[in-house]
C-alpha positions in Angstrom: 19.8 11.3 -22.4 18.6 10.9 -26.1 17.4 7.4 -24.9 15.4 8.7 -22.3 13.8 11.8 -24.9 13.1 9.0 -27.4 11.1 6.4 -24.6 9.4 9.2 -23.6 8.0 10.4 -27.2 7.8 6.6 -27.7 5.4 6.0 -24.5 3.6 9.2 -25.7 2.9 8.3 -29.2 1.9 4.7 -27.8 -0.6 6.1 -25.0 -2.4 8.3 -28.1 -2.5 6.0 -30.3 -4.7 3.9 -27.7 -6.4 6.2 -26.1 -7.6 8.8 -28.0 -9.9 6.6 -30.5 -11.1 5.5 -27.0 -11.9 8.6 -25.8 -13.1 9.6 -29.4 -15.6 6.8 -29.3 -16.5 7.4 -25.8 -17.7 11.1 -27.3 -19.8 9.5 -29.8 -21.6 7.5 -28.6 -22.4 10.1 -25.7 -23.4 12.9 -28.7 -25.4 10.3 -30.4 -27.4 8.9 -27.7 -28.4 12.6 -27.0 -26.9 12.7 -23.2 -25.4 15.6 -22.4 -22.7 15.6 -19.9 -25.1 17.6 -16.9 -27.6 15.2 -17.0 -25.2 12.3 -16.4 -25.4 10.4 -13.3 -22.2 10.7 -10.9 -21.2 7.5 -9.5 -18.4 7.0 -6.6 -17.7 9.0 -3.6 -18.6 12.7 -4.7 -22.3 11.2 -6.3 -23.0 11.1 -2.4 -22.8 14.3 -1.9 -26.0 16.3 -2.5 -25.6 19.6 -5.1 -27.2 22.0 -2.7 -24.2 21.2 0.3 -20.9 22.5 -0.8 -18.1 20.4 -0.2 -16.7 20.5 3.2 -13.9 23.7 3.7 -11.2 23.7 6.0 -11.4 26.2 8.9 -8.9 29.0 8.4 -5.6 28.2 10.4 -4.8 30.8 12.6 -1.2 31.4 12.8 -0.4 33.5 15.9 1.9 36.8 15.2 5.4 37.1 16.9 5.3 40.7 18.9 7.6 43.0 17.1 10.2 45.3 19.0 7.4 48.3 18.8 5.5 46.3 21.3 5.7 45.5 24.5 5.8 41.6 25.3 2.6 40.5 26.6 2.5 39.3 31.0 3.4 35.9 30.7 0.4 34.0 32.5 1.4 33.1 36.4 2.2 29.4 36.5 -0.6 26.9 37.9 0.2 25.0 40.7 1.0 21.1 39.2 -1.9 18.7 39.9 -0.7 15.4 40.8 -1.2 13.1 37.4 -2.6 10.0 37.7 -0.5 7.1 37.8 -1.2 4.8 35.0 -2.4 1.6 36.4 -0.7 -1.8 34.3 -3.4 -4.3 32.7 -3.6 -7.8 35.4 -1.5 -10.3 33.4 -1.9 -13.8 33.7 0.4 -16.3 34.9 2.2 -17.9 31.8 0.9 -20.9 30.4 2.8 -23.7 29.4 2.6 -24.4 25.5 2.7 -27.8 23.9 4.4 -27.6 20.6 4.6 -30.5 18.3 7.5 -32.1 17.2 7.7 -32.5 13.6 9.5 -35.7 12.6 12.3 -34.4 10.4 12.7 -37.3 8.3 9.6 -37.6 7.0 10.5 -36.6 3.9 13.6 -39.4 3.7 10.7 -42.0 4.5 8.3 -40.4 1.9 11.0 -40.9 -0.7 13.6 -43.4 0.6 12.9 -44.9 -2.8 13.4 -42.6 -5.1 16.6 -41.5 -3.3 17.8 -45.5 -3.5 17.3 -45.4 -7.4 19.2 -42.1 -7.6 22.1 -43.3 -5.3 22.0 -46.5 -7.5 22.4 -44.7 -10.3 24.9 -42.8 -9.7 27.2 -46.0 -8.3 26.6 -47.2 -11.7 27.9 -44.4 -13.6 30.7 -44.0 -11.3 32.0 -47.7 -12.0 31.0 -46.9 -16.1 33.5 -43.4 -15.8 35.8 -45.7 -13.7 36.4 -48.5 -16.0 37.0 -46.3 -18.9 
């Protein structure tokens, strides 16, 4: 736990130390050029908005009441006679298709570097016999 405490107020004191002159600088430079922060220019999403519209509210979610035990339960509504749904017609598929695939040839690779694997097998003959004779 006193590990945790101590990264914590370490990662603090590290995230001042190099931001705030950052920020600091950022406030200078803004006071000297003689900008003030209203007549900045927004830029991203919200800079599209105009000033005059307000931002878009939510309508007010109506959340409907449950009748107490003062009142009477409203007349439920007389069912509606079911109309027939509509059956949902599948998508015409086509017939399947053969596919070619390629065959890769699997020993490429061996071919590519039959070589290299002859002077490793020779290689280790050779030190076989060398560990053998000794």
């Amino acid at each position: 736990m006193e590990l945790l405490v101590l990264m914590f107020v370490t990662g603090f004191a590290l995230a001042t130390l190099i931001f705030w002159p950052l920020l600091q600088r950022a406030n200078r430079r803004l006071a000297e050029s003689g900008i003030s922060e209203a007549t900045i220019v927004p830029k991203g999403r919200h800079a599209l908005r105009t000033p005059d519209a307000p931002a878009k509210s939510a309508s007010p979610t109506v959340i409907p009441r449950r009748p107490s035990a003062d009142q009477a339960a409203p007349a439920e509504p007389e069912p509606k006679p079911e109309e027939p749904q509509p059956v949902p017609v599948a998508p015409q598929q086509r017939a399947a298709e053969p596919v070619e695939i390629p065959e890769l040839p699997t020993d490429l690779f061996e071919k590519h570097f039959e070589a290299k694997f002859n002077r490793s097998r020779q290689r280790l003959a050779r030190l076989r016999d060398e560990i053998g004779k000794e």
